[in-house]
Kinemage of the C-alpha trace (Angstrom):
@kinemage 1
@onewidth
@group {chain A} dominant
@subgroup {mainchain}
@vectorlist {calphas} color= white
{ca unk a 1} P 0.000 0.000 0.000
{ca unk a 2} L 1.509 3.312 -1.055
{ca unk a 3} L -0.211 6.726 -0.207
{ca unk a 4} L -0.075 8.995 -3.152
{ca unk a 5} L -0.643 13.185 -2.103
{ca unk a 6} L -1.972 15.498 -5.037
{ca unk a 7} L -2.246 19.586 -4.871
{ca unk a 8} L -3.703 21.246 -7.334
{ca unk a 9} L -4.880 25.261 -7.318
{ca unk a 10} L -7.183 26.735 -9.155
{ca unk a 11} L -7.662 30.648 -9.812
{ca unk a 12} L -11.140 31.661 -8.775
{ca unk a 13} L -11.222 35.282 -10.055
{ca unk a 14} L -14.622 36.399 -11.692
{ca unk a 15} L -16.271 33.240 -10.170
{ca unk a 16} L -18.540 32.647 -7.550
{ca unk a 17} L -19.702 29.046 -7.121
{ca unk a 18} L -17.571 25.479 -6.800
{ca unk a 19} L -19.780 22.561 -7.980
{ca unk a 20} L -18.426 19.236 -7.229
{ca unk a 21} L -19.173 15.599 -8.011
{ca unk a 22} L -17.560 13.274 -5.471
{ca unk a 23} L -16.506 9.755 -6.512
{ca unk a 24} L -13.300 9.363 -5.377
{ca unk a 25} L -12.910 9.295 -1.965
{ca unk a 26} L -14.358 10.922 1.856
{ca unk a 27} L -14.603 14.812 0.917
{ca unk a 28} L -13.992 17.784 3.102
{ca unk a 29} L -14.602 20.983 1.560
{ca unk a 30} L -13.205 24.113 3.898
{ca unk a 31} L -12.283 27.687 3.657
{ca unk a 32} L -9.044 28.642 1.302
{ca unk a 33} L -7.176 31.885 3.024
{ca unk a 34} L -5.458 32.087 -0.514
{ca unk a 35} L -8.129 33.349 -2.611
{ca unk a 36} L -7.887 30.430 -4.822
{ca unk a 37} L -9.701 26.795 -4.986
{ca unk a 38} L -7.234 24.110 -3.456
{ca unk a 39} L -7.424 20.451 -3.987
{ca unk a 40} L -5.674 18.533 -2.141
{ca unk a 41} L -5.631 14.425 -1.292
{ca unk a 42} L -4.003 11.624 0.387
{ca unk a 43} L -4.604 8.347 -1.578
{ca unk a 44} L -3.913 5.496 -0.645
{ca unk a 45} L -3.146 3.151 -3.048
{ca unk a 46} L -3.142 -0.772 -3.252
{ca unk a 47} L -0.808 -0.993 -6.573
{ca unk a 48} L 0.853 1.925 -6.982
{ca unk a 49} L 3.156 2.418 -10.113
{ca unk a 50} L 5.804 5.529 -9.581
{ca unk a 51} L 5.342 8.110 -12.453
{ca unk a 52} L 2.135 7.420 -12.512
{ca unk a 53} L 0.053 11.031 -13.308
{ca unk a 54} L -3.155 10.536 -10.422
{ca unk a 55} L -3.911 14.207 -11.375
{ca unk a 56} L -5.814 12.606 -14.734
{ca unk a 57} L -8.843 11.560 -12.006
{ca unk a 58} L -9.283 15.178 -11.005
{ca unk a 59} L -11.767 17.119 -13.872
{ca unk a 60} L -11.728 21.401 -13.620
{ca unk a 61} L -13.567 23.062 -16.085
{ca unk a 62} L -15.291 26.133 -16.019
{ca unk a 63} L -19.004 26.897 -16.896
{ca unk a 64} L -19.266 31.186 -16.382
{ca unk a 65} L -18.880 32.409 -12.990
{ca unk a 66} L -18.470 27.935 -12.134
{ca unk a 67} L -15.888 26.050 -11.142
{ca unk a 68} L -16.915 22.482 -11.988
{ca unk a 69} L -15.174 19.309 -10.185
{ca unk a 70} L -15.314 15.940 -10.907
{ca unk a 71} L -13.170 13.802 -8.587
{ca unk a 72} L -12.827 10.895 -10.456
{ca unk a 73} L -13.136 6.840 -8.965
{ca unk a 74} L -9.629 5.152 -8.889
{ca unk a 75} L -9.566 1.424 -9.718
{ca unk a 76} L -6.360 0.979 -7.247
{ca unk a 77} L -7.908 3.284 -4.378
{ca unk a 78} L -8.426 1.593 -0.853
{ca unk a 79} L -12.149 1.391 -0.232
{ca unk a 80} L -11.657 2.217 3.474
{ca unk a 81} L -13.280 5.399 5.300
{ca unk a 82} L -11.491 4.985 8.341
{ca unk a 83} L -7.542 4.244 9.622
{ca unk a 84} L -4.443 3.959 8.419
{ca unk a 85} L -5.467 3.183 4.892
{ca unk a 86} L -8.049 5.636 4.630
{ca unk a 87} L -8.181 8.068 1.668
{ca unk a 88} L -9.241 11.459 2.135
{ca unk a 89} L -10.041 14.835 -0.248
{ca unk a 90} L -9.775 18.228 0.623
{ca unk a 91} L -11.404 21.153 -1.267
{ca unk a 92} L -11.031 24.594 0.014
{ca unk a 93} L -13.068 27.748 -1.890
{ca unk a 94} L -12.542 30.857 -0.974
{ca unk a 95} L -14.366 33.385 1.892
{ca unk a 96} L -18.326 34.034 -0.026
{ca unk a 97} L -18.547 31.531 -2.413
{ca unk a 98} L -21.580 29.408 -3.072
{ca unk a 99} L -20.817 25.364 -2.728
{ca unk a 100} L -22.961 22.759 -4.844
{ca unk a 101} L -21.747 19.084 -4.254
{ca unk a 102} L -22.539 15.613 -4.462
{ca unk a 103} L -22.318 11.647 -3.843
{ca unk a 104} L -23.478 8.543 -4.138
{ca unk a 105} L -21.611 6.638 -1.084
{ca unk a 106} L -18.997 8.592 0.087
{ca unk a 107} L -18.557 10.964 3.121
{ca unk a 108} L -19.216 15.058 2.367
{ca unk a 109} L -18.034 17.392 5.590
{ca unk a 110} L -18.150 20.758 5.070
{ca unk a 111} L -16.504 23.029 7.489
{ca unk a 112} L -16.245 27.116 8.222
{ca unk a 113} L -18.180 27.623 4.896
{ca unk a 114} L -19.744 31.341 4.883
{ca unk a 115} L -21.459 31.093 1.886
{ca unk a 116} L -24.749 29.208 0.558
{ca unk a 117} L -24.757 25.594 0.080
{ca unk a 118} L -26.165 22.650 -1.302
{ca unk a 119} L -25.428 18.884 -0.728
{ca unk a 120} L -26.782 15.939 -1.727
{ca unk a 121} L -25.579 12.785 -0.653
{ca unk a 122} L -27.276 8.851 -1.553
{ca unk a 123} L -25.834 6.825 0.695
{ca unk a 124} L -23.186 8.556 3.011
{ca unk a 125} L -22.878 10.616 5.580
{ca unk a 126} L -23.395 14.361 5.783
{ca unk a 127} L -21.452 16.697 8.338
{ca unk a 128} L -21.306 20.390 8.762
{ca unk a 129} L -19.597 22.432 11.424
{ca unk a 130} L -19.337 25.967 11.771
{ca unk a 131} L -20.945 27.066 8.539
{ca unk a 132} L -22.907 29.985 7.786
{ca unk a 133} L -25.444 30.813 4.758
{ca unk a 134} L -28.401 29.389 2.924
{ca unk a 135} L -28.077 25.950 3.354
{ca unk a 136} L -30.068 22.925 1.519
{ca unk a 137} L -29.452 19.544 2.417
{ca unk a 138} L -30.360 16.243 1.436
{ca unk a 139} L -30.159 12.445 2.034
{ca unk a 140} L -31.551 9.711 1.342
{ca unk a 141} L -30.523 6.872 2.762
{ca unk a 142} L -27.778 8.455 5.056
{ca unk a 143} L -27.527 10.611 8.615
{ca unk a 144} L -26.899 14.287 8.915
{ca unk a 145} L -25.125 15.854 11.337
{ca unk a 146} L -24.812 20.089 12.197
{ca unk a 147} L -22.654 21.674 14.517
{ca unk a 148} L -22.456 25.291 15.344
{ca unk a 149} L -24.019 25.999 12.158
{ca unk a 150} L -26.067 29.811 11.588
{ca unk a 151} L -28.698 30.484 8.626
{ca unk a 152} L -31.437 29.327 6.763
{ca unk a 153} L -31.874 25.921 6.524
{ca unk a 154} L -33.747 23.576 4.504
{ca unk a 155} L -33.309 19.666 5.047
{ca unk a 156} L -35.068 16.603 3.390
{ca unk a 157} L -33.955 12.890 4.391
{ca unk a 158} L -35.681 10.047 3.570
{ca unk a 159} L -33.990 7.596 5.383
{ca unk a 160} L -31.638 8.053 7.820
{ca unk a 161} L -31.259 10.153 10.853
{ca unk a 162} L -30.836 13.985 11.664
{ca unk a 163} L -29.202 15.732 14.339
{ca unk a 164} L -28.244 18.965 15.187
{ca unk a 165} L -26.439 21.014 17.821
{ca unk a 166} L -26.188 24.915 18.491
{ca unk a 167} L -27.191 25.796 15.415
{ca unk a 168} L -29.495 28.705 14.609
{ca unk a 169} L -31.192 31.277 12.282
{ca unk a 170} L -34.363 32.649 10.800
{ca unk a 171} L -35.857 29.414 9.267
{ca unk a 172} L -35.332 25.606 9.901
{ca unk a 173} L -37.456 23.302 7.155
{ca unk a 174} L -37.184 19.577 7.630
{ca unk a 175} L -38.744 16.982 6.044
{ca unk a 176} L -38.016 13.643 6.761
{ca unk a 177} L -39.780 9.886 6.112
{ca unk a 178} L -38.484 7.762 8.160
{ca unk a 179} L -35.597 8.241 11.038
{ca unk a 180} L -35.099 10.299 14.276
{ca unk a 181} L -35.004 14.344 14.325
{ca unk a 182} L -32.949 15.425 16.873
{ca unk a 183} L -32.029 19.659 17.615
{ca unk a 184} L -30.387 20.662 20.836
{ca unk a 185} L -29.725 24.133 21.836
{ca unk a 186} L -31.682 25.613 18.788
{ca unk a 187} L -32.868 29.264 17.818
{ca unk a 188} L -34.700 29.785 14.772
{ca unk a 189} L -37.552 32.344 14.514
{ca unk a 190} L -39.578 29.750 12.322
{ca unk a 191} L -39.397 25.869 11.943
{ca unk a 192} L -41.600 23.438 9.844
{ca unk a 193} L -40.730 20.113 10.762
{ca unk a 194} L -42.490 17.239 9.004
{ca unk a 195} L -41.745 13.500 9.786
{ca unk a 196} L -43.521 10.169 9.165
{ca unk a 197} L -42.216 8.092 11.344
{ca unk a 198} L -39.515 8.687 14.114
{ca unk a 199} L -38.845 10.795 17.139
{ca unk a 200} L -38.886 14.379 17.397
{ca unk a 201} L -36.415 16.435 19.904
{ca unk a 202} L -36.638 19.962 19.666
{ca unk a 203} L -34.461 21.948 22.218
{ca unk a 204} L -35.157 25.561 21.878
{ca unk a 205} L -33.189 28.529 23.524
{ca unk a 206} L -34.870 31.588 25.210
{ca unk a 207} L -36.794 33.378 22.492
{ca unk a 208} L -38.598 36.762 22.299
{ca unk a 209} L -40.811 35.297 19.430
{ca unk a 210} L -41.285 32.773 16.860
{ca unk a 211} L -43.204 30.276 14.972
{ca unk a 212} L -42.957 26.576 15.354
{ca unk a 213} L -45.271 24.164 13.120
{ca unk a 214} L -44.256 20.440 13.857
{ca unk a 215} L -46.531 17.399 12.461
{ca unk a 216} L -45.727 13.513 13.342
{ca unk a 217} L -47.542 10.667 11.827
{ca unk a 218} L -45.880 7.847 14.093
{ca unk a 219} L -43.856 8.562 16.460
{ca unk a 220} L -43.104 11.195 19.615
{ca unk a 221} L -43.103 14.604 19.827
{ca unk a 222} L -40.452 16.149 22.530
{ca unk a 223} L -39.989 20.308 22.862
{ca unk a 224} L -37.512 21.667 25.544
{ca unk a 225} L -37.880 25.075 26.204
{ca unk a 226} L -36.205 27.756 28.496
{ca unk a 227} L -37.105 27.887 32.082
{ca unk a 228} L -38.370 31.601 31.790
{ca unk a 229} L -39.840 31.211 27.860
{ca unk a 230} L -42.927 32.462 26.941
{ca unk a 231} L -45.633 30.549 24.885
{ca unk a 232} L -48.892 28.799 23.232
{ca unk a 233} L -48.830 25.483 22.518
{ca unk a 234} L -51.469 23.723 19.918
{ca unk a 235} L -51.291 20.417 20.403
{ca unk a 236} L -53.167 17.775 18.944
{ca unk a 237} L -53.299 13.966 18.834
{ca unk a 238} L -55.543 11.233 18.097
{ca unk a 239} L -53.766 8.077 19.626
{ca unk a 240} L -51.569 9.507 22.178
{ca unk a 241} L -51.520 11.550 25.255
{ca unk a 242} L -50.512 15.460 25.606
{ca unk a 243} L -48.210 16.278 28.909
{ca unk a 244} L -46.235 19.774 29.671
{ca unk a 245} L -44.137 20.751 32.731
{ca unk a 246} L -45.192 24.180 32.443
{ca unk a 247} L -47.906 26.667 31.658
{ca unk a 248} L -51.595 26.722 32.120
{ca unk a 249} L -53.144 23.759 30.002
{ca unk a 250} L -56.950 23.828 28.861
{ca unk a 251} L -58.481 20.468 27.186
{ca unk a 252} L -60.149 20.785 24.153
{ca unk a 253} L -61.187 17.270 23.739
{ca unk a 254} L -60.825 15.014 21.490
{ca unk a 255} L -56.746 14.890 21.667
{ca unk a 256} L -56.596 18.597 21.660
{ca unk a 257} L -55.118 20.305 24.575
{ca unk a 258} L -53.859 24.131 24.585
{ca unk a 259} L -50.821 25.660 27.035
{ca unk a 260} L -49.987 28.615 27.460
{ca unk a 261} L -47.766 30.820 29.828
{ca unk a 262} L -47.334 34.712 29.791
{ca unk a 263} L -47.788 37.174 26.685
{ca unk a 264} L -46.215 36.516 23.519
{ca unk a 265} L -43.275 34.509 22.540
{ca unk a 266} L -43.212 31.350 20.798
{ca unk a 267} L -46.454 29.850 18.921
{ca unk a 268} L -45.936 26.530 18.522
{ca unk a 269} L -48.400 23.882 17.162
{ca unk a 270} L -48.086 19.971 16.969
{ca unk a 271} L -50.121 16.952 15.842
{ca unk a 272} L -48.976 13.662 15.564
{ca unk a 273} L -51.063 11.009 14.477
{ca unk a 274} L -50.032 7.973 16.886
{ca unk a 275} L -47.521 9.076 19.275
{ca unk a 276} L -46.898 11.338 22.412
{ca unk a 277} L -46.195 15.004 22.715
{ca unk a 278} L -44.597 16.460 25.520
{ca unk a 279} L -43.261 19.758 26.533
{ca unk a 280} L -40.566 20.653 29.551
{ca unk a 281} L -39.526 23.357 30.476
{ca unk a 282} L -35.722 23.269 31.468
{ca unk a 283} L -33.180 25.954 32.963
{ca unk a 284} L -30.218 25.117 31.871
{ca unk a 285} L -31.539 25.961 28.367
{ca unk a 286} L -31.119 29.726 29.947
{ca unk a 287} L -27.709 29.128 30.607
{ca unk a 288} L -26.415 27.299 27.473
{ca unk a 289} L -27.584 30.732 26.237
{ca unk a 290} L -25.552 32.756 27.745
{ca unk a 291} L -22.452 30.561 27.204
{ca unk a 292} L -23.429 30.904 23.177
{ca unk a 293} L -23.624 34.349 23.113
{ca unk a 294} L -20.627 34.659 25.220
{ca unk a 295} L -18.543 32.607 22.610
{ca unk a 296} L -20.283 34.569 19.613
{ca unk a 297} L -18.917 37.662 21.244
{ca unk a 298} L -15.272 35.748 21.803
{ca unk a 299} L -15.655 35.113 18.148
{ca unk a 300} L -16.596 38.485 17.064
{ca unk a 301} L -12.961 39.770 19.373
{ca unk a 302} L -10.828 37.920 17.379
{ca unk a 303} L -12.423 38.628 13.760
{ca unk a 304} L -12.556 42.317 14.579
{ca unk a 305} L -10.011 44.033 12.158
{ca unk a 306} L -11.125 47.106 11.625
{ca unk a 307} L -13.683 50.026 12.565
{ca unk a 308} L -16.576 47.906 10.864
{ca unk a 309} L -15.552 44.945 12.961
{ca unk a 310} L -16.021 46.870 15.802
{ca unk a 311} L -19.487 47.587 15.568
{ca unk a 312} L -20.152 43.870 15.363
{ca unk a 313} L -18.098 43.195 18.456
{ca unk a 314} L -20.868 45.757 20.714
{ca unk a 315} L -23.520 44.169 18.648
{ca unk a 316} L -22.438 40.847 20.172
{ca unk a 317} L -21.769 42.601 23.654
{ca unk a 318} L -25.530 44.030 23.919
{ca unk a 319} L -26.404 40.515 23.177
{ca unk a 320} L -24.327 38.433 25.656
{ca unk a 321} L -25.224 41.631 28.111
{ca unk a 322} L -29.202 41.085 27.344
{ca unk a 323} L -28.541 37.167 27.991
{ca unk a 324} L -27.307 37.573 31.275
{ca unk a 325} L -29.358 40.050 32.611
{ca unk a 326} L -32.377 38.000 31.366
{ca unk a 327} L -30.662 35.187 33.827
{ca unk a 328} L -30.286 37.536 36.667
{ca unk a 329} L -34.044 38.522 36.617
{ca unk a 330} L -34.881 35.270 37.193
{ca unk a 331} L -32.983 34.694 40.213
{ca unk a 332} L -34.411 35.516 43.403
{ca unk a 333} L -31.198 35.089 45.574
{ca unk a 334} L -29.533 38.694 46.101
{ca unk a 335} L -26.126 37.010 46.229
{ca unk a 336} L -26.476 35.226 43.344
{ca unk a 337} L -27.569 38.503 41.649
{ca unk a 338} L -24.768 40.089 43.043
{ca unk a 339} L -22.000 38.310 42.031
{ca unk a 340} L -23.841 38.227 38.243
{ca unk a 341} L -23.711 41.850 37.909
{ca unk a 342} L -20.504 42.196 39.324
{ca unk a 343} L -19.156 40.090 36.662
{ca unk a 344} L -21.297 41.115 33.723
{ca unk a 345} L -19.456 44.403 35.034
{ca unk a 346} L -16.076 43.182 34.284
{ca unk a 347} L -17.465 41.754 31.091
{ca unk a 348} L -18.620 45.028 29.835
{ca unk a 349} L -15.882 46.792 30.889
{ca unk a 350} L -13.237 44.667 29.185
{ca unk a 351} L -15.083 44.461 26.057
{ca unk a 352} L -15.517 48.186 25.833
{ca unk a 353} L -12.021 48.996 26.394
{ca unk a 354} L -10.486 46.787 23.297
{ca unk a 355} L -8.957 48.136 20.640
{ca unk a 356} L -8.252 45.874 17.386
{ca unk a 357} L -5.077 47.592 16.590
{ca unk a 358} L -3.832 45.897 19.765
{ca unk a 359} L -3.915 41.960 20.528
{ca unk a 360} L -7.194 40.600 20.905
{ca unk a 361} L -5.792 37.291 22.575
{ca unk a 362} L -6.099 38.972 26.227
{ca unk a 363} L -9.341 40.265 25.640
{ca unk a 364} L -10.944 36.879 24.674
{ca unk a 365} L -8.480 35.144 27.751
{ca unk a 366} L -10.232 37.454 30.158
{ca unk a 367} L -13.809 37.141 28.720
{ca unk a 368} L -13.205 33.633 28.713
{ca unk a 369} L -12.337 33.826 32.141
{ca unk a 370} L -15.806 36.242 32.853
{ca unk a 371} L -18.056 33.688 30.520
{ca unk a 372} L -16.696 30.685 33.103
{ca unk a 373} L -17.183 32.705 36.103
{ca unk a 374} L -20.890 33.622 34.789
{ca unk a 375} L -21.702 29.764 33.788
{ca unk a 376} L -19.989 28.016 37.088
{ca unk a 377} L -22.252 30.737 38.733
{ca unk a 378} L -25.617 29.592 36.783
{ca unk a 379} L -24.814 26.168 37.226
{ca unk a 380} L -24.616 26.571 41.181
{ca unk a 381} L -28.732 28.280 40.864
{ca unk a 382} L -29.617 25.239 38.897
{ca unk a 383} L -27.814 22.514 40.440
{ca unk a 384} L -29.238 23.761 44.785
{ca unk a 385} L -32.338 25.653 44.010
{ca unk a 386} L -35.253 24.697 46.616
{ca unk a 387} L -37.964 23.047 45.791
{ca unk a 388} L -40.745 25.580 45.139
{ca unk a 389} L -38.406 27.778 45.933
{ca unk a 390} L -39.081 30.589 43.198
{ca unk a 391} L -35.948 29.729 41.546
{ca unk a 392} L -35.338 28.052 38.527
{ca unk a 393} L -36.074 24.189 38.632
{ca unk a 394} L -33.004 21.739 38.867
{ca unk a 395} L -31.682 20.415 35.498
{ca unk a 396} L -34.429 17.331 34.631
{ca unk a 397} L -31.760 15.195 32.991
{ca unk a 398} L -29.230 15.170 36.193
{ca unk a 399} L -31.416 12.289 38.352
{ca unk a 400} L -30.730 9.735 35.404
{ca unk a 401} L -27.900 11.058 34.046
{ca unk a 402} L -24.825 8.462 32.541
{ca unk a 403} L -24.756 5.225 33.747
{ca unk a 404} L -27.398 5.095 35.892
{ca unk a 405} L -29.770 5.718 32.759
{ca unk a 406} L -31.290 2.154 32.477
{ca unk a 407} L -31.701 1.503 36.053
{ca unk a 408} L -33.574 4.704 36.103
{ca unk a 409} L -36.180 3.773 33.521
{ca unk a 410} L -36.339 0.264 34.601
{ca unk a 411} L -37.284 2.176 37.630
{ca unk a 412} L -39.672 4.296 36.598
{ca unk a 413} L -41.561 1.699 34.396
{ca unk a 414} L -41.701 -1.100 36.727
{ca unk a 415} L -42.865 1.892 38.949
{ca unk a 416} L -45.836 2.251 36.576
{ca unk a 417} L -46.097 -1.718 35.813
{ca unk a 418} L -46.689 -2.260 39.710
{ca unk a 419} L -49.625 0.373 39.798
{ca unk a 420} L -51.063 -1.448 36.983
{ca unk a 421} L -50.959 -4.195 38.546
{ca unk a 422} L -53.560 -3.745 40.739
{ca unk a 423} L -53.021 -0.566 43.241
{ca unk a 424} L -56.387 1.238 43.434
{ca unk a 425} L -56.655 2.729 39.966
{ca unk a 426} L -59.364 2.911 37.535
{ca unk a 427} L -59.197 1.191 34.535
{ca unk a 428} L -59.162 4.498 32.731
{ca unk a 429} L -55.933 5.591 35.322
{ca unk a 430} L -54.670 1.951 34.240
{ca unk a 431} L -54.884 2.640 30.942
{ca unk a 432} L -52.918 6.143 30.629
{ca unk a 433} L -50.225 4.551 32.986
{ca unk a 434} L -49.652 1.872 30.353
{ca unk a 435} L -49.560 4.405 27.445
{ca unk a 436} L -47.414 6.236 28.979
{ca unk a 437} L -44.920 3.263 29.749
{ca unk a 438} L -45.299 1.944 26.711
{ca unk a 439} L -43.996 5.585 25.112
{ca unk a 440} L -41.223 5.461 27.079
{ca unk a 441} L -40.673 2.409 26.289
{ca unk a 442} L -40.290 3.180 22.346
{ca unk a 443} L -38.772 6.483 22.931
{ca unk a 444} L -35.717 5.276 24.890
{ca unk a 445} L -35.127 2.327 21.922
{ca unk a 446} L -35.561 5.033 19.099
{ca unk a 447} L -32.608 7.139 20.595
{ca unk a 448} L -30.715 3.510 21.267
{ca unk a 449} L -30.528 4.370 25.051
{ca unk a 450} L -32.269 0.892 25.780
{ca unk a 451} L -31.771 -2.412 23.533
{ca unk a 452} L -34.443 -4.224 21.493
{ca unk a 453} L -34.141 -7.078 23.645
{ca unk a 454} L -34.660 -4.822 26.912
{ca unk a 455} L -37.679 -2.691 25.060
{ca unk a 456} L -39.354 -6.267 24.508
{ca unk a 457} L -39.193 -7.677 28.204
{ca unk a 458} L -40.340 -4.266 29.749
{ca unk a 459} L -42.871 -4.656 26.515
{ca unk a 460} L -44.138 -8.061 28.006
{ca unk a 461} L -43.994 -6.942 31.278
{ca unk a 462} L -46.984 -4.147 30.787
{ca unk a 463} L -48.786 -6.861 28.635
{ca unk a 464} L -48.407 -4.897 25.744
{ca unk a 465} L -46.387 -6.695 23.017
């Protein structure tokens, strides 16, 4: 096995889209700093033959303001995605441009794109990370996977699942047939999310407003919301029950329940066809706020260059500011306050002295230090708060956290399984305490936190095969 390494460079002056076709090998497409298009690739080879010109299996043309790319399949290649014998291509565009690019089998990541995209993959993965624009996704019989992504999104999969973390903008459209939709730490002003049959998670961060429209045909329906959020919820089912943690609720009838809780902020509405929907309410949604905006404003530090910079830097500052004193209103303990505003203090103050002719690396050290010092601080409210209290309720997750996740729903079910067994309920109390098992049931082996064999004895247990 020899491993073969190509670079190639491509001027990109007058052009402003890279369209490739993938059949070569696991592609990564990232940000050039050159101003050019790079290619670059490590192939590893099972017969190699020195002399031999691999640069034939890379195709540049250009089509107007295009730069088309076919990467080529190479009869010798190594078919392996991962270790030492893995092949990989790199494609790096410059700062703006638009990205179009596709497979049948093979891996696309695309990382620190600013610029509008579009991927389609068959059969393989799809990863982004850090990318901002209009982005349009889809897959068909393969996952997705966002990270730290910010724009307008539009997402179709037909088999295979989706999940996202800290990502956010003004739309999120997903459309999906069959797999899991999973989005943590979210922020979108609207999102349409259509599936036919797999979970829903929906995490979203503290809004002032927005629009939410989810539909499920089979399967459940989970929204996470801030411990302080605003909302109306629509919610409508007709085999299933309807459960929130917070709010006023009002039944309908006939699987239609609304909740609401102050004035204004998010209108959301659900129906699901044959499955749960639930709604918690969950502070340390509040403080993975903060800790985003605190990082946007790190990030905004060290891009600042110039006056214009600048202006985005106390954009980001009146955010992280508004984040934290949204945090300290909902605090009742004056110490706790205290120490909040003294630091948001210090954060303002460091922030407003920088100047980007000088090093920013001190700056975003000490805000670092401040955005720590503001979290630890949140996570102390959270973590000892009282029980009715007035404080912000403790993190849900943290009682069956790790390793003690099975025994707690083993728990929790047999729990249920004992008081339908014959402890003083009605049949019609029997009944909702063996839906409600039974959901759990399937919602812990849709996210693969229980096994199929474990899902069918608890299954058997409720008499519900």
């Amino acid at each position: 096995m020899k491993t073969a390494n190509i670079e190639l460079n491509y001027d990109f002056t007058g052009k402003d889209t890279v369209e490739i076709e993938n059949n070569m090998a696991p592609l990564h497409i990232g940000r050039s700093e050159t101003g050019q298009v790079e290619i670059r690739a490590e192939l590893s080879i099972h017969s190699f033959v020195p002399g031999t010109d691999l640069a034939e299996y890379f195709h540049v043309d250009e089509d107007g303001g295009t730069l088309k790319i076919v990467l080529e399949r190479i009869p010798e290649l190594a078919d392996a995605f991962m270790g030492k014998d893995r092949s990989l291509v790199w494609v790096r565009i410059p700062k703006g441009a638009a990205v179009v690019a596709k497979a049948e089998l093979l891996p696309i990541k695309a990382e620190g794109i600013a610029g509008a995209m579009v991927l389609h993959n068959e059969n393989g993965p799809l990863k982004l990370e850090d990318c901002q624009g209009h982005i349009h996704l889809q897959n068909e019989n393969g996952p997705i996977k966002l990270h730290g992504c910010d724009g307008d999104f539009e997402i179709q999969l037909e088999n295979g699942p989706l999940s996202a973390e800290k990502v956010s903008g003004a739309n999120l459209e997903i459309s999906s047939e069959n797999g899991p939709v999973k989005i943590r730490l979210a922020s979108f002003a609207k999102v349409k999310i259509a599936n036919e049959n797999g979970v829903i998670h929906y995490e979203s961060l503290p809004l002032e407003s927005g629009e939410m429209d989810i539909v499920n045909e089979n399967g459940i329906v989970s929204l996470v919301l801030g411990q302080e959020q605003n909302f109306e919820l629509d919610a409508e089912t007709n085999v299933g029950s309807i459960s929130a943690s917070a709010g006023t609720m009002e039944d309908a009838g006939n699987g239609h329940k609304f909740v609401r809780r102050g004035e204004g902020g998010l209108k959301i509405k659900v129906k699901t066809e044959n499955g749960v929907i639930k709604l918690n309410a969950d502070g340390s949604n509040d403080m993975n706020f903060v800790k985003m905006k605190i990082k946007d404003l790190k990030g905004a530090i060290g891009n600042a260059v110039g006056e214009e910079d600048m202006e985005k830097v106390k954009s980001a500052l009146n955010s992280a500011t508004a984040a934290v004193e949204k945090a300290i209103g909902s605090i009742n303990e004056d110490k706790i306050k205290e120490k909040l505003s003294g630091a948001l203090g210090k954060l303002q103050k460091t922030v407003e002295g920088f100047d980007f002719k000088e090093t920013s690396d001190k700056v975003i050290k000490t805000v670092d230090q401040i955005g720590d010092e503001i979290s630890d601080t949140l996570k102390t409210v959270f973590r000892k708060v009282k029980e009715g209290g007035g404080e912000p309720h403790q993190h849900r997750h943290e009682r069956y956290a790790g390793d003690n996740l099975k025994e707690y729903i083993n728990k929790a079910i047999e729990g249920a399984i004992a008081k339908v067994q014959g402890k003083g309920l009605s049949d019609s109390e029997k009944q909702a305490v063996d839906e409600r098992s039974r959901a759990k049931i399937l919602e812990m082996l849709e996210s693969g936190k229980i096994t199929a064999e474990e899902a069918e004895r608890l299954l058997k247990a409720i008499g519900r095969e």
